[in-house]
VOGU-3710 file (C-alpha; in Angstrom, 3 decimals, decimal comma):
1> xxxxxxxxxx> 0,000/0,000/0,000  2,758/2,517/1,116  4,312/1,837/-2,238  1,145/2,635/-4,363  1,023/5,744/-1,875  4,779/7,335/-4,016  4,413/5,435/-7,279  0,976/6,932/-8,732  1,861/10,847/-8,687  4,578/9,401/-10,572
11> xxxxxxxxxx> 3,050/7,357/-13,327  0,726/9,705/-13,922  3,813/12,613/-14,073  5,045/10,416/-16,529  2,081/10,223/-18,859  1,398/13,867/-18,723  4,965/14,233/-19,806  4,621/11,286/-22,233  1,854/13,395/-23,963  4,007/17,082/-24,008
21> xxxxxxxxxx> 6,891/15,016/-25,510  5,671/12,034/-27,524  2,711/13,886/-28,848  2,535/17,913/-28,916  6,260/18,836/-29,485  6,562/16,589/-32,189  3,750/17,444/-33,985  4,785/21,071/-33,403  7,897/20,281/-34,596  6,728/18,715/-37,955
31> xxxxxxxxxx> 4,374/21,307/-38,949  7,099/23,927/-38,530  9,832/21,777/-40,539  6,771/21,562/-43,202  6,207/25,083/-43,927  10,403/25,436/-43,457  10,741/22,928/-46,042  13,185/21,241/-43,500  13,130/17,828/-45,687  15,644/16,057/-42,993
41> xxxxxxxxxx> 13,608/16,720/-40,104  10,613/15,809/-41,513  11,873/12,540/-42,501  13,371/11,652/-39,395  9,551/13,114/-37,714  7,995/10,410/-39,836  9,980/7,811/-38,941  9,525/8,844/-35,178  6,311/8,668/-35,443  5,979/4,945/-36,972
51> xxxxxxxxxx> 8,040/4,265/-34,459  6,397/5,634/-31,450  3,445/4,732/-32,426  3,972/1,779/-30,141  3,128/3,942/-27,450  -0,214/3,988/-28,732  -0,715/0,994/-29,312  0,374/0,076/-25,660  -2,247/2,161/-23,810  -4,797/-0,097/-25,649
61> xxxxxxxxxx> -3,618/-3,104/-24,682  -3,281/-2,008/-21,183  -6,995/-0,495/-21,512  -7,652/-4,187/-21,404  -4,964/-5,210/-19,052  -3,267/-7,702/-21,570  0,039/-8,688/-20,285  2,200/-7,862/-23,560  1,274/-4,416/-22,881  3,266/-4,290/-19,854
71> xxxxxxxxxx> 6,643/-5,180/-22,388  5,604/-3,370/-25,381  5,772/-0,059/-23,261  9,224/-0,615/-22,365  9,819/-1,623/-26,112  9,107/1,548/-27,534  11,077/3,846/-25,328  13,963/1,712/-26,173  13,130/1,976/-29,987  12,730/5,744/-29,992
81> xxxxxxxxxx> 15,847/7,067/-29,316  17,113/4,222/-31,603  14,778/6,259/-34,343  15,874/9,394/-33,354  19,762/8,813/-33,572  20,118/6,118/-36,002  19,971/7,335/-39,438  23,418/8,625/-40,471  22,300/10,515/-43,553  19,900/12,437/-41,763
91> xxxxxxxxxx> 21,882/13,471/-38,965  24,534/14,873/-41,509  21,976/16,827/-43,369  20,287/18,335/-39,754  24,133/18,915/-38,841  24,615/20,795/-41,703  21,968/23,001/-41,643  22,834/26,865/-40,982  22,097/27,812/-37,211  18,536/28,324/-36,460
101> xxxxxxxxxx> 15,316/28,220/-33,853  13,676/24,963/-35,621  17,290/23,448/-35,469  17,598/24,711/-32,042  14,284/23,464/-31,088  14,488/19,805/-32,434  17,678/19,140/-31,175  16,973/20,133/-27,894  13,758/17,799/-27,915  15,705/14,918/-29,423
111> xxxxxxxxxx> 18,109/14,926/-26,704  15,198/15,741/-24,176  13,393/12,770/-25,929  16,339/10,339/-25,903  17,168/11,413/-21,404  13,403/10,961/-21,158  12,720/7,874/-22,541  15,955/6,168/-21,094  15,029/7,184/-17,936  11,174/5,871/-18,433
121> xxxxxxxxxx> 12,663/2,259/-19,905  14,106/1,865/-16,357  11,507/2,794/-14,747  9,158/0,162/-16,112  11,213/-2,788/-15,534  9,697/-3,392/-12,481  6,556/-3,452/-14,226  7,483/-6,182/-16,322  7,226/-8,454/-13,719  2,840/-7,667/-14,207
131> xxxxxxxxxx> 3,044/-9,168/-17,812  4,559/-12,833/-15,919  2,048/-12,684/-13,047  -1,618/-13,894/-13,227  -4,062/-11,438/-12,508  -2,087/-8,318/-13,376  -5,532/-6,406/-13,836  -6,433/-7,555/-10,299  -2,703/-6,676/-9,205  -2,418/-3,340/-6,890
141> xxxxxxxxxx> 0,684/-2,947/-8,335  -0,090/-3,528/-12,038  -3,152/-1,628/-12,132  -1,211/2,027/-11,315  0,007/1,836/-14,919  -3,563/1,067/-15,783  -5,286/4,362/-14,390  -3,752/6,691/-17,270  -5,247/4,582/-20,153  -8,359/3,759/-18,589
151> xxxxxxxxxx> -9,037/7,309/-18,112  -7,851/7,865/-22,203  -10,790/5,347/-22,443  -13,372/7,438/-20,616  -12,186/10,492/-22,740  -12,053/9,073/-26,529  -14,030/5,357/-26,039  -16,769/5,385/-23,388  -18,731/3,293/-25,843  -15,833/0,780/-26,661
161> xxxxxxxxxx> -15,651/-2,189/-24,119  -11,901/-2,817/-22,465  -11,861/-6,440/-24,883  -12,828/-4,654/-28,107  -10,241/-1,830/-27,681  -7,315/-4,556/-26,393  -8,285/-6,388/-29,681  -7,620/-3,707/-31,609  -4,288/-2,727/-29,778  -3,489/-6,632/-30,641
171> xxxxxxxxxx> -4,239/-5,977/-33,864  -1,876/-2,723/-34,375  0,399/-5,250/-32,453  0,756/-7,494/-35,190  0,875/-4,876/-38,161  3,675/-3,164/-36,004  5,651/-6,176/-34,873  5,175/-6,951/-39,182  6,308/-4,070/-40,126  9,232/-4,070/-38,098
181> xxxxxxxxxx> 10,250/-7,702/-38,996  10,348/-6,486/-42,632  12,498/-3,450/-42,268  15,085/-5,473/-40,516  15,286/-8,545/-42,102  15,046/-6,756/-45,687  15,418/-3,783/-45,256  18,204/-2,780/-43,121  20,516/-4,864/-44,964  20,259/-3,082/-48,080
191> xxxxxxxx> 19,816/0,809/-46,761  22,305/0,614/-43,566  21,934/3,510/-41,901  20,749/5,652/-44,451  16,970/6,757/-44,251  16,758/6,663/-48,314  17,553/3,608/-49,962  20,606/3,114/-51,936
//
């Protein structure tokens, strides 16, 4: 009890935060590299957000308090700043670009991004212990990280049942998790590091 007393301010700091830095900046960000006709930051935007878009699909498998949701959070803050930093030709092209507030800006949030979700990966590894215990939804423990995206349900779903939305977070699972499989077993091999193929 004493520990559910500390640890819910705290998961629900982090989701407010998850939603000022995983959502709003970003977007932000991408509308102003549009109408700068920043070509390099918008492609490494895009990838961010086909990346991150685990996140989303995590808060609707934990909306139905299906185990895999538990890992597939800690997933995607390891694959972000994997997105963020990975792509060599990009990097050169945002490195080269003259001194500026929109270079300023995404920078800063990148880095911000990549201390953020570090930090957030180990915070959820105790966490992971809900998606190898029965009766995580039951759980005390387990069902702090629940609160956030059962409130997102209220919000955006109030009509949607918990089983119907987890099905379609299973769903975006599979196409992600597809997806994914593809760009590294073909994929990767032929591009490298380079965002554009070859």
């Amino acid at each position: 009890m004493q520990n559910e007393v500390w640890l819910r301010p705290l998961v629900w700091m982090d989701y407010r935060l998850a939603v000022l830095f995983t959502v709003f900046i970003p977007l932000i960000l991408l509308i102003w590299a549009f109408v700068q006709k920043a070509e390099a930051i918008q492609r490494l935007l895009t990838i961010y957000w086909r990346v991150s878009s685990l996140l989303a699909i995590t808060v609707y498998l934990l909306i139905a308090a299906l185990p895999v949701g538990y890992i597939s959070g800690t997933i995607a803050r390891i694959l972000i700043p994997i997105a963020l930093w990975f792509w060599i030709d990009l990097n050169e092209e945002i490195d080269d670009r003259p001194p500026g507030a929109l270079k300023l800006t995404f920078n800063s949030w990148r880095w911000a991004m990549t201390v953020y979700c570090v930090l957030g990966a180990i915070a959820s590894i105790p966490f992971l212990s809900c998606a190898f215990t029965g009766g995580a939804a039951t759980n005390p423990f387990c069902a702090i990280l629940r609160e956030p995206p059962l409130l997102f349900r209220e919000y955006f779903h109030p009509n949607s049942t918990p089983q119907f939305l987890g099905f379609l977070g299973i769903v975006g699972l599979i196409f992600y998790f597809v997806c994914l499989s593809y760009f590294v077993l073909f994929k990767l091999g032929k591009q490298g590091r380079s965002a554009l193929p070859q």
